[in-house]
N, C-alpha and C positions, 0 to 999 in steps of 0.2 A: 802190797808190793810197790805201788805208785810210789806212796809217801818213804818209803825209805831209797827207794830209785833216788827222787827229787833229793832227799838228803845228802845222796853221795855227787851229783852235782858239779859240786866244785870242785869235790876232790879230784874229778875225774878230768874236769879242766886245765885247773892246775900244774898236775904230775903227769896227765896223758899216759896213769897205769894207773891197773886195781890197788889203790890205797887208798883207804878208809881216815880222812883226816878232820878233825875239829876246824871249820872254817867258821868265819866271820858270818854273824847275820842280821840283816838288817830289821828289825822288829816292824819298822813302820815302811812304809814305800818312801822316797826318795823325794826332796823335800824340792819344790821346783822358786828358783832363788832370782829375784827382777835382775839385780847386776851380779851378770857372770855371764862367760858365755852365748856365741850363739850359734846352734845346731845348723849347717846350713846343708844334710846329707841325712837322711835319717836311714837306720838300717832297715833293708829290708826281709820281708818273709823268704825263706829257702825251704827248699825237698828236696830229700836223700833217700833213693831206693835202693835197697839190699842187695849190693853185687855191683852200684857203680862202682868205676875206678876214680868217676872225679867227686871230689867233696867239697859241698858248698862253703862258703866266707858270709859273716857278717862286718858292715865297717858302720861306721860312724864320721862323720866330717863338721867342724866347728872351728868358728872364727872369734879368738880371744878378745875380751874386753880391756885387759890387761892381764901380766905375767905371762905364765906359763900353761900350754893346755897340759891336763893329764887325764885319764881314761881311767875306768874301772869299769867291768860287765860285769852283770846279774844276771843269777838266774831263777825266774819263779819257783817259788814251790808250790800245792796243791790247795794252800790255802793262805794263799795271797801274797806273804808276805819273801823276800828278795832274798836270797845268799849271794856273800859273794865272790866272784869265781877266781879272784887274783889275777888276774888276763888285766895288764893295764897298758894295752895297744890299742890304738883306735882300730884295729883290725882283727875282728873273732875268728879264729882257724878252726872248725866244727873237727878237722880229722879225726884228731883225738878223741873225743869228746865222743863223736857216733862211733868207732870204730871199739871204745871201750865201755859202751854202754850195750850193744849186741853183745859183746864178749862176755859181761857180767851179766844181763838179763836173757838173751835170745831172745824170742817171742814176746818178752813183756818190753820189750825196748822200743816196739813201733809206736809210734803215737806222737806227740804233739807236745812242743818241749818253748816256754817262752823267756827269753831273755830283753836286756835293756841297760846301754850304756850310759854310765854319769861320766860329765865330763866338768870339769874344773880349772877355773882359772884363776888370777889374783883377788880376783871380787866375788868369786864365789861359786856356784854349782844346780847342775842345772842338768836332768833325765832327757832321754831320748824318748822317742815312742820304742813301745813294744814290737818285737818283732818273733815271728814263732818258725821252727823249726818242726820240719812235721818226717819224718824215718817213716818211710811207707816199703813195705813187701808186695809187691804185684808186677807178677810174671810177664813176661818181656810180651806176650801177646796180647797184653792189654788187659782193662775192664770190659770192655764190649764182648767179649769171647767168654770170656772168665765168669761172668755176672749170670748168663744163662740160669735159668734153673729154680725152683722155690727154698726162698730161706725164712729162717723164725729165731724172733731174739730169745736167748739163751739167756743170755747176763747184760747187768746195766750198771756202769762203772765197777765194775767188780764183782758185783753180787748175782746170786740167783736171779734171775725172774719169775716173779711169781704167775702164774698161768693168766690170770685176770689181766696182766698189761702185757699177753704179748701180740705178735704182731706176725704176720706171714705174708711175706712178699716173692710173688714169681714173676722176673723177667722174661718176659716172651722174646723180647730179640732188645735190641740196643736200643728202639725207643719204644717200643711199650712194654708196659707192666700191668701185675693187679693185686688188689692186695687188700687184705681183711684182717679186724684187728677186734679184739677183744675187750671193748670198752666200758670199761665199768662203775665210769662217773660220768657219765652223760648220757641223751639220748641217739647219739651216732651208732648206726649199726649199720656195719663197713662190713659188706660179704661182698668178695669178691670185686671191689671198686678199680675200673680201669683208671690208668693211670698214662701219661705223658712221661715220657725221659729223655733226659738231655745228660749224656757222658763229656764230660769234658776236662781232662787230664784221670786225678785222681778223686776229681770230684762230679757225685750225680746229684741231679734236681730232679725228683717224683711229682707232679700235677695233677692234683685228682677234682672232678668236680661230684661233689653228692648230689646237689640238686643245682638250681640255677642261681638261687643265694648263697652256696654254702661250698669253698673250697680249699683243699687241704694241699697245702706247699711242704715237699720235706727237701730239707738240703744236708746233704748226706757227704762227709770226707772219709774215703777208704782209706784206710793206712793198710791193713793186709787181704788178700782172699788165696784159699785154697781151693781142692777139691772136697773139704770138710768142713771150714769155717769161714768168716769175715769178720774183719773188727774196725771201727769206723767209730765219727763221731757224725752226731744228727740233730737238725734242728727244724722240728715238726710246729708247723703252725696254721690254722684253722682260723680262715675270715670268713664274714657272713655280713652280707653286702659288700663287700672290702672295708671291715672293719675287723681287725682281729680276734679273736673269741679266746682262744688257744694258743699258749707259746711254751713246747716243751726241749729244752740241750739236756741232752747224753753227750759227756764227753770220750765213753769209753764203753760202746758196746759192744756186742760180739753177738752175731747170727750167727746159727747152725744151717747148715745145708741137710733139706728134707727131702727125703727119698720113695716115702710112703704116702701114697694119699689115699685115703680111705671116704672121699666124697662119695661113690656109688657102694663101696660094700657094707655100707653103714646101713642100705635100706631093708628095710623088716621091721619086726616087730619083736623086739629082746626084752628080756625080762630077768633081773637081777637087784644087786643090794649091794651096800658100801663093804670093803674087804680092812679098812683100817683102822684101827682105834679111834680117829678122828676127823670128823666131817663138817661144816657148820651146816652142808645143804642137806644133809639125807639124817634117818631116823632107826638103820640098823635091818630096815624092814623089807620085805621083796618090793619091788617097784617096774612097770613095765612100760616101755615104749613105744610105738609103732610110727619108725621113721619114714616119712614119704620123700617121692622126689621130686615133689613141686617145691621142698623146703620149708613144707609144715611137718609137725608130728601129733601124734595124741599120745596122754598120757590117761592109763589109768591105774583108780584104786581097787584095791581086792576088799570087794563085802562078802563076806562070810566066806563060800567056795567061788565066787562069780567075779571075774575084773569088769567094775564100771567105767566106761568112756566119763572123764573130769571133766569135760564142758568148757576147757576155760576157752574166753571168748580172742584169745592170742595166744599159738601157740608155734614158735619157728624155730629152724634152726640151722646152722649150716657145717661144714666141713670144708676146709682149706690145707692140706696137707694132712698132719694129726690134730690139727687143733677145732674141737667142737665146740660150741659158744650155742648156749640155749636163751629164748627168751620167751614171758609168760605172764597174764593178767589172767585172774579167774573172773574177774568179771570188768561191764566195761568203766566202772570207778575207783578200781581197786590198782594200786602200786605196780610196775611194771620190773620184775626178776628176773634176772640173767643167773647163767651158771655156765662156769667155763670147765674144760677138761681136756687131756690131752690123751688122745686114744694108741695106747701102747702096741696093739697089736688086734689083728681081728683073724683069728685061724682054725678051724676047722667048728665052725658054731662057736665059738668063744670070743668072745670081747673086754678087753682090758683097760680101764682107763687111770691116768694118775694125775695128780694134780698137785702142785705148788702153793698152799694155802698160806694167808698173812694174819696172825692174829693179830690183835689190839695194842698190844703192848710191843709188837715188832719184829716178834718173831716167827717161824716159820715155821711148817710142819707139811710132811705129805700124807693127800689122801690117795687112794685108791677104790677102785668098783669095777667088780665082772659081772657080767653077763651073759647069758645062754640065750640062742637065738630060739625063737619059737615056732617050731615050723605047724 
């Protein structure tokens, strides 16, 4: 959806209506020229929320080297490369341009939009910096009211999330948080980690320390939140000593708001088997678990009629809304196994879990597992 958004771009700058038009594109970015021009105004960044009456302006300002100035804006598309928009005033009038990009997308239109004008003169030509455009939906009473509550990523620029990277975050009030993440290329094991917040406009910054070497900064731009979702962009990174370790951008994800937390009714002892055609972690076979609530469990196997306690010398696990996250060494030189799931529902002795699995080659598939509680 993004990439044909970005395609119609210029049409929509152009005409300031839905018409679908064949524009100019520029293949390479913008060739920056010693004699031509000189920028002496560069455009800056604008935000437009859903329902103002005013709408922002980008300009540009430059002093000829000789001839004539003239203008032309761009606008990025998703991978990298410039359209361009026919706008050849040094002054960008967004009206348009947001007014018929809600109209043709709704909900897919919030997000973050970059443009950059050339400007030319008898010697030659010469790009501005970039400047971004960000259509944000967030309700008149703010992020700080709004943000309440625990959410968990759903989608990452578009696509599913697969259960293994997500992430569950709950605001306690405007500056703290806490949040656990289901990490499954490292050794971080994020349950429940308190967090630092700082709201400031439409943008948050989360703080979290794991240990005394090791701390995790996410800076987070909301573009929408409901009472059902959030979509933002984030930029998670992980020092140790203050040196970076970790630097992950999402420019387009989308949290669901969780309603269910199944932390305490998880505890017992269940016993069930995978319900899907496919699983990479299970063998088809009953398997039983006995959840504590210090945050360990034991697993055992069935010899002949008898469940044996497995011994392994690491066994934990936690609950953060629906999202469960296992981890496990059978002994103490042996590889350290996680396993993530996200618990459907837990009602009347019954326990559901499904999960988002990633094969190899890239594709996706759900598994599932019920369980009977054992009294």
């Amino acid at each position: 959806m993004k990439k044909i958004m970005n395609w119609v771009l210029a049409a929509i700058l152009i005409c300031g209506a839905c018409v679908f038009t064949s524009c100019s594109s520029n293949e390479d970015n913008p060739v920056i020229v010693t004699n031509g021009p000189t920028i002496t105004t560069q455009p800056e960044n604008a935000t437009y929320n859903v329902g103002d009456t005013t709408y922002p302006k980008m300009s540009v300002a430059a002093k000829a080297s000789a001839g004539e100035l003239t203008y032309e804006w761009f606008a990025k598309n998703v991978d990298g490369t410039y359209y361009s928009s026919g706008i050849t005033t040094a002054e960008l009038d967004l009206k348009a341009f947001i007014g018929n990009m809600i109209e043709l997308f709704r909900e897919e239109a919030i997000g973050a939009y970059t443009f950059m004008c050339k400007v030319t003169d008898g010697k030659g030509t010469v790009e501005s910096n970039e400047a971004t455009l960000t259509i944000t939906d967030i309700p008149a009473s703010g992020l700080a009211e709004n943000i309440i509550g625990k959410w968990m990523v759903d989608a990452l620029n578009g696509q599913p999330c697969p259960t293994n990277l997500k992430a569950v975050i709950t605001f306690l009030s405007a500056t703290k948080a806490y949040g656990s993440l289901s990490d499954f290329y490292s050794d971080f094991w994020n349950n429940h980690a308190s967090a630092d917040v700082v709201i400031d406009g439409n943008n948050v910054t989360l703080t979290a320390f794991e240990n005394e070497h090791t701390k995790h900064v996410t800076v987070v731009d909301i573009y929408s939140i409901t009472d059902k979702d959030m979509r933002l962009k984030s930029d998670w990174k992980v020092y140790t000593d203050d040196k970076m370790v970790i630097n992950e951008v999402w420019d387009n994800e989308r949290y669901i708001r969780i309603n269910n937390d199944f932390e305490n009714d998880i505890i017992g002892t269940w016993e069930g088997k995978v319900t899907s055609a496919e699983d990479e972690h299970t063998d088809g076979e009953l398997h039983r678990w006995e959840y504590k609530a210090d945050g360990t469990y034991v697993y055992y196997n069935k010899v002949g009629d008898e469940w044996v306690n497995n011994n392994d010398v690491l066994a934990e696990y936690f609950v953060d809304g629906i999202l469960l996250c296992t981890r496990w060494k059978q002994t103490a030189d042996s590889k350290e196994l996680r396993e993530w799931w996200e618990i459907e529902s837990i009602k009347d002795g019954v326990m559901k879990w499904t999960a988002l699995r990633l094969r190899e080659d890239g594709t996706t598939y759900t598994a599932t597992f019920q369980m009977t509680k054992v009294k």
